[in-house]
Each structure stands twice: as C-alpha cells, then as structure tokens.
Biopython code that builds the backbone (N, CA, C, O; Angstrom):
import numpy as np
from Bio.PDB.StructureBuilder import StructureBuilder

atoms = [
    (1, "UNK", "N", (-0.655, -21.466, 22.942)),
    (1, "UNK", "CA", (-0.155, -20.153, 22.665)),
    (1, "UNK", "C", (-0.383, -19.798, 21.201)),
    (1, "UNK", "O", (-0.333, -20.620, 20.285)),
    (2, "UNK", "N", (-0.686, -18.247, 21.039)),
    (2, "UNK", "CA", (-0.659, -17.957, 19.789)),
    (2, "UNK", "C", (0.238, -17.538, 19.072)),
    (2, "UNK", "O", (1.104, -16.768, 19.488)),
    (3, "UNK", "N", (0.163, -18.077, 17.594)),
    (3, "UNK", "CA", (1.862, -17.492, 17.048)),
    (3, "UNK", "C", (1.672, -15.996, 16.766)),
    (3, "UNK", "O", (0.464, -15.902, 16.551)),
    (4, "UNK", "N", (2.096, -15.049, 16.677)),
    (4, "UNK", "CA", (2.345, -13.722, 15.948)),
    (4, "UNK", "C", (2.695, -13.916, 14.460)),
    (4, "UNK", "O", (3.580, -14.573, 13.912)),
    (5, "UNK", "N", (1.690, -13.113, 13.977)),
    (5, "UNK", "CA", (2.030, -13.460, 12.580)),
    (5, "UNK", "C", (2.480, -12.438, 12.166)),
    (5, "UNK", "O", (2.635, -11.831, 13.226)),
    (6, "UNK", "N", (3.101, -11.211, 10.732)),
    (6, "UNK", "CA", (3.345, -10.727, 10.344)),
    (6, "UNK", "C", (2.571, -10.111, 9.567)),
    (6, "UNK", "O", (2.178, -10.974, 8.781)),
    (7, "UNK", "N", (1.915, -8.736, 9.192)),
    (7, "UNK", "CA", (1.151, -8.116, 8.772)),
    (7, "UNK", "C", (1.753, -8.051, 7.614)),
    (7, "UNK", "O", (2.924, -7.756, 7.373)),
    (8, "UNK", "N", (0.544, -8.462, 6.610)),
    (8, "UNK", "CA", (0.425, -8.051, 4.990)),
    (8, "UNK", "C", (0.844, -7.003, 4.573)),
    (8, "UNK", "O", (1.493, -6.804, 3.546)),
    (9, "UNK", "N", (0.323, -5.921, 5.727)),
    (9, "UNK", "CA", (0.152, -4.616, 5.172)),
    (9, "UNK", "C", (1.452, -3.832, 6.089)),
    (9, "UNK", "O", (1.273, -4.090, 7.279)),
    (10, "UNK", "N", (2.419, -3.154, 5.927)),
    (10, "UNK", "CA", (3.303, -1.980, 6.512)),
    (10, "UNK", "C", (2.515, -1.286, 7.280)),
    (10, "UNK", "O", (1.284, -1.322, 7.254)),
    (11, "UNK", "N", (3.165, -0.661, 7.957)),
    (11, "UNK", "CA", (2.284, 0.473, 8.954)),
    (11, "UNK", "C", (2.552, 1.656, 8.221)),
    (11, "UNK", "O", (1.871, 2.614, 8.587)),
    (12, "UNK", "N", (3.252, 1.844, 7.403)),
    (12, "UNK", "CA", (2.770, 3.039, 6.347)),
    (12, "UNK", "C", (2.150, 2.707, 5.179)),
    (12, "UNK", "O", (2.125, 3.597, 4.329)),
    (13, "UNK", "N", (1.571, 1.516, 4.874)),
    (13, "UNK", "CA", (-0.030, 1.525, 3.998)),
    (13, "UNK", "C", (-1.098, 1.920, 4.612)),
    (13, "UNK", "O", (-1.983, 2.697, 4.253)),
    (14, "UNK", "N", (-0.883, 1.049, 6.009)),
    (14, "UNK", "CA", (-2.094, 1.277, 6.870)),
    (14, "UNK", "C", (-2.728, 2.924, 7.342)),
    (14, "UNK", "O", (-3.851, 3.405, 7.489)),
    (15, "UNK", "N", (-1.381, 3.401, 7.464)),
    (15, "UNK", "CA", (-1.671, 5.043, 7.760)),
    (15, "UNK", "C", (-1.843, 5.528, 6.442)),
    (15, "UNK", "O", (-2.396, 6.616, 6.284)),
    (16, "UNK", "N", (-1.478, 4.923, 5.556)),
    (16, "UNK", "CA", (-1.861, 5.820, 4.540)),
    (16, "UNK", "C", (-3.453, 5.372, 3.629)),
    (16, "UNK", "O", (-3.980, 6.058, 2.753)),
    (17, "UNK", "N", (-3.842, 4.321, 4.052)),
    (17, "UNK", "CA", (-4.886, 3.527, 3.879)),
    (17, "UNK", "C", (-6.100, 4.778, 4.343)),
    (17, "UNK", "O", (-6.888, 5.439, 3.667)),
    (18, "UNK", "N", (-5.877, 4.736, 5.471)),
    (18, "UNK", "CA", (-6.228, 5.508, 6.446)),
    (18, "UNK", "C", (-6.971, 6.834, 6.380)),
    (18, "UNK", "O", (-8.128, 7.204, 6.583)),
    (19, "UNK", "N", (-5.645, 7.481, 5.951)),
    (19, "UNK", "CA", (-5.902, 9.090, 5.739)),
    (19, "UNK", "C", (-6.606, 8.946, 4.614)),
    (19, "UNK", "O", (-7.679, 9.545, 4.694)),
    (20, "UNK", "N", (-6.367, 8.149, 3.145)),
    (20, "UNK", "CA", (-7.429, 8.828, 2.108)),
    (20, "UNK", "C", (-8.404, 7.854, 2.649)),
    (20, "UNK", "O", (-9.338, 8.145, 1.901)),
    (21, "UNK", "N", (-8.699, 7.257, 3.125)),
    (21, "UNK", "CA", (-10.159, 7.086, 3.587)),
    (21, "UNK", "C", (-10.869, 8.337, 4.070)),
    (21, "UNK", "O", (-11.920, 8.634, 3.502)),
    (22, "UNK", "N", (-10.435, 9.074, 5.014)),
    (22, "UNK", "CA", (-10.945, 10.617, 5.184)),
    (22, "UNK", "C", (-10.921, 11.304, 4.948)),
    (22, "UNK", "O", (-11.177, 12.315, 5.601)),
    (23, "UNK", "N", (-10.484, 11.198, 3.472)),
    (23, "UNK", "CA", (-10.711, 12.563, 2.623)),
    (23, "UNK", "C", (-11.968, 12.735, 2.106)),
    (23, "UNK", "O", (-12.627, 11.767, 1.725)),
    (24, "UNK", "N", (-12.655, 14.650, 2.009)),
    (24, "UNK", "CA", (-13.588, 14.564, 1.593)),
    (24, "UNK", "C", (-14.048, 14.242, 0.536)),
    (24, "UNK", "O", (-13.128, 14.342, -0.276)),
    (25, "UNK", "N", (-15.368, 13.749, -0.186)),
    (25, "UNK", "CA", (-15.679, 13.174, -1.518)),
    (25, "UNK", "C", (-15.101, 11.664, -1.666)),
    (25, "UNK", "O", (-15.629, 10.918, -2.491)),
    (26, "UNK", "N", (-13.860, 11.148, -0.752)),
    (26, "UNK", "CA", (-13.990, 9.884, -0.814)),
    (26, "UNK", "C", (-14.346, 8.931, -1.220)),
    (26, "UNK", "O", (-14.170, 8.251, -0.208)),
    (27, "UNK", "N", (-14.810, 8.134, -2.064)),
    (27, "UNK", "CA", (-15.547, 6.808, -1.802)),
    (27, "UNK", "C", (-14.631, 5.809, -1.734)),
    (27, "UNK", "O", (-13.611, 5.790, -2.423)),
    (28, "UNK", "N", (-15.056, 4.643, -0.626)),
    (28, "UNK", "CA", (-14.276, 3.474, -0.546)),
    (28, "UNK", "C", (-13.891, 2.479, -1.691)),
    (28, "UNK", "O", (-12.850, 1.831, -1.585)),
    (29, "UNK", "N", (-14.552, 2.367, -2.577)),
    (29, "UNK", "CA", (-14.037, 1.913, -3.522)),
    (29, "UNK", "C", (-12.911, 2.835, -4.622)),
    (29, "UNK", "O", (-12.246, 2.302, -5.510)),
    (30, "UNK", "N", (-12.915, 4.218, -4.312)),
    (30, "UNK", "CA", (-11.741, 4.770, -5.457)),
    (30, "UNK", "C", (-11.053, 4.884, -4.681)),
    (30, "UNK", "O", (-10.022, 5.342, -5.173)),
    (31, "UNK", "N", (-10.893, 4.660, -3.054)),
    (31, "UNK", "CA", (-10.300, 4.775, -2.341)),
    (31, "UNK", "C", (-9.238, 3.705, -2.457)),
    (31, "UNK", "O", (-8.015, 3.774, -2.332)),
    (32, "UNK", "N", (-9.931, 2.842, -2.692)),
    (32, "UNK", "CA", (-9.418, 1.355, -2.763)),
    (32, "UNK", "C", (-8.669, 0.853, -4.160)),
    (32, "UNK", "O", (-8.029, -0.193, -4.271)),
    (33, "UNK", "N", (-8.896, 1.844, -5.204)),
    (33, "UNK", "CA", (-8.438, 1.644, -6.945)),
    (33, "UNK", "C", (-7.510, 2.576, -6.291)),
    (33, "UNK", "O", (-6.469, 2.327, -6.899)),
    (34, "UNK", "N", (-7.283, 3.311, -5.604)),
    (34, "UNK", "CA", (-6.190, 4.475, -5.648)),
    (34, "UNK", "C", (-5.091, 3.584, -4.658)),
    (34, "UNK", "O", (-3.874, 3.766, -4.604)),
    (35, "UNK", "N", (-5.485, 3.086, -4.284)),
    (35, "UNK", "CA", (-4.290, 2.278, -2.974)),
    (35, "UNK", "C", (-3.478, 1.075, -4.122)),
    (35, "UNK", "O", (-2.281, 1.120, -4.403)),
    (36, "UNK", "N", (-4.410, 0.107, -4.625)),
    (36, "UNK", "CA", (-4.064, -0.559, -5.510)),
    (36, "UNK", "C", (-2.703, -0.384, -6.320)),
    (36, "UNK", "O", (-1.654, -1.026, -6.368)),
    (37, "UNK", "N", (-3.301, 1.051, -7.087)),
    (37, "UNK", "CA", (-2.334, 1.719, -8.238)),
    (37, "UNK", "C", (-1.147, 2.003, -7.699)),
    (37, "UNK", "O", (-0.155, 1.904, -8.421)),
    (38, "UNK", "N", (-0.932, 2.627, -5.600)),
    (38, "UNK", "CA", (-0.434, 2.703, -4.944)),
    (38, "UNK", "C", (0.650, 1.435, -5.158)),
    (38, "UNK", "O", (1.826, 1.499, -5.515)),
    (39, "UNK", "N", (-0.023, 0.461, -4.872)),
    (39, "UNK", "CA", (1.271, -1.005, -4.239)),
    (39, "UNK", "C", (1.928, -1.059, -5.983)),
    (39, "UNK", "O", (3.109, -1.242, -6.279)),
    (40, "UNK", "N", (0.851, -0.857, -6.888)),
    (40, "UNK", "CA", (1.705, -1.852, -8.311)),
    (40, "UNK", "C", (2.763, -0.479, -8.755)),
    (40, "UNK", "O", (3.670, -0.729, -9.549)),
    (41, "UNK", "N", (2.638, 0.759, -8.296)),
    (41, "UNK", "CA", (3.437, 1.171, -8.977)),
    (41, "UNK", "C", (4.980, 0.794, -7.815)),
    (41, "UNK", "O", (6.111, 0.696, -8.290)),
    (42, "UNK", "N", (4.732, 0.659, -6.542)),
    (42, "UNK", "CA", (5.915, 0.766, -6.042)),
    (42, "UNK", "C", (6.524, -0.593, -5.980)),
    (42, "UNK", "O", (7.570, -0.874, -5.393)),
    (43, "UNK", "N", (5.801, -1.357, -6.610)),
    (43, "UNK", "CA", (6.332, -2.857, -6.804)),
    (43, "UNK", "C", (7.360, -2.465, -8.211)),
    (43, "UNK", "O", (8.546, -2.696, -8.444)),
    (44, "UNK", "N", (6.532, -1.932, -8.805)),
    (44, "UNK", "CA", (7.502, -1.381, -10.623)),
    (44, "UNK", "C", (9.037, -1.020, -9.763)),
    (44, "UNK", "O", (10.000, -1.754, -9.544)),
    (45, "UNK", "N", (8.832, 0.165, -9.465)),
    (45, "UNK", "CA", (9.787, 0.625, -8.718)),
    (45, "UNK", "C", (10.997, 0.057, -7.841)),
    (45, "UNK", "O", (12.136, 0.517, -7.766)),
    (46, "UNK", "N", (10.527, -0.921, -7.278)),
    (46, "UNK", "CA", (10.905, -2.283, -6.603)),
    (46, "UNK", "C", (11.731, -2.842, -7.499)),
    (46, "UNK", "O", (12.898, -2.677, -7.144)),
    (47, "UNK", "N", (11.602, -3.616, -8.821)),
    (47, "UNK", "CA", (12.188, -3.694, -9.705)),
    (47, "UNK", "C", (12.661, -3.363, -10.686)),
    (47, "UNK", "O", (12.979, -4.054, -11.654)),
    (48, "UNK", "N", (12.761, -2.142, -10.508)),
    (48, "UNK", "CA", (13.809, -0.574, -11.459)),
    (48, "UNK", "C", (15.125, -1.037, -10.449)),
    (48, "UNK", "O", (16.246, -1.483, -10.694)),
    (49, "UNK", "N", (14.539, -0.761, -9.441)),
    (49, "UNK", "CA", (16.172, -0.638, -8.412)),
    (49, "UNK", "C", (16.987, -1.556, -8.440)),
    (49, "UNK", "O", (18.169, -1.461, -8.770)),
    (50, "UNK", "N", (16.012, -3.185, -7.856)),
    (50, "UNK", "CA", (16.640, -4.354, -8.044)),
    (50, "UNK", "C", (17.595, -4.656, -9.327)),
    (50, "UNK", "O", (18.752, -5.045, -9.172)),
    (51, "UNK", "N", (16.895, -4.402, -10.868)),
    (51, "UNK", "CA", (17.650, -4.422, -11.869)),
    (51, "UNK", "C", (19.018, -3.464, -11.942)),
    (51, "UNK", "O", (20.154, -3.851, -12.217)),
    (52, "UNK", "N", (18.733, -2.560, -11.727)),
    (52, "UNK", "CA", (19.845, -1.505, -11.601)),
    (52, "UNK", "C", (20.836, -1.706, -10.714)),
    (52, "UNK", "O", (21.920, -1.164, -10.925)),
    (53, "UNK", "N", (20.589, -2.763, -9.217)),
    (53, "UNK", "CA", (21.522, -2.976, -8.606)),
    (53, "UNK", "C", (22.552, -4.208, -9.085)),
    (53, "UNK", "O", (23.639, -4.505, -8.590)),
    (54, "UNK", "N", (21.846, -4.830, -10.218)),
    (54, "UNK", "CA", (22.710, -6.117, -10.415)),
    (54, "UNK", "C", (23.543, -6.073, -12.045)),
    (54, "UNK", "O", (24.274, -7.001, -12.390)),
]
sb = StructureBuilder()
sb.init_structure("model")
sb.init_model(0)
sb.init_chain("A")
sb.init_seg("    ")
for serial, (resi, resn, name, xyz) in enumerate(atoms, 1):
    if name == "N":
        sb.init_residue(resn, " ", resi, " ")
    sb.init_atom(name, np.array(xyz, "f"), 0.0, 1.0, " ", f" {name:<3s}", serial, name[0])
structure = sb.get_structure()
C-alpha cells in the first residue's frame, strides 16, 4: 500500500501558481520570482504575528 503524503504546496499556492501562469506576457520564470517573493513575504508575516502573539 501506498502512504499519502502531504503536499508541499496549499491548494491556494497551487491555484494561485496557476492563474499567474496565464496571465498575458507571462514568462515562467518571473512567474516563478513572483511566487517566490509570494511565500518569503508571507513567511515574514508568519513571524510578525507569531512574535506579537507571545
């Protein structure tokens, strides 16, 4: 049997992965610097709150 593993990615990266992939003028690589900038800022964010909660 296979185990189920847990996805890296949320299903709202993935949709959002997604959509700017089909935006026009696109390219997959700024596509891909723009997702990036995406996770590190909400990681910052991540630890604004955490600090603030303790």
């Amino acid at each position: 049997m296979t185990k189920h593993r847990n996805s890296a990615y949320s299903e709202e990266y993935r949709r959002e992965a997604f959509r700017r992939s089909e935006l026009p003028n696109q390219t997959t690589v700024s596509c891909i610097s723009n997702l990036i900038l995406l996770i590190t800022q909400r990681l910052k964010v991540m630890r604004w709150v955490s600090v603030c909660i303790e």
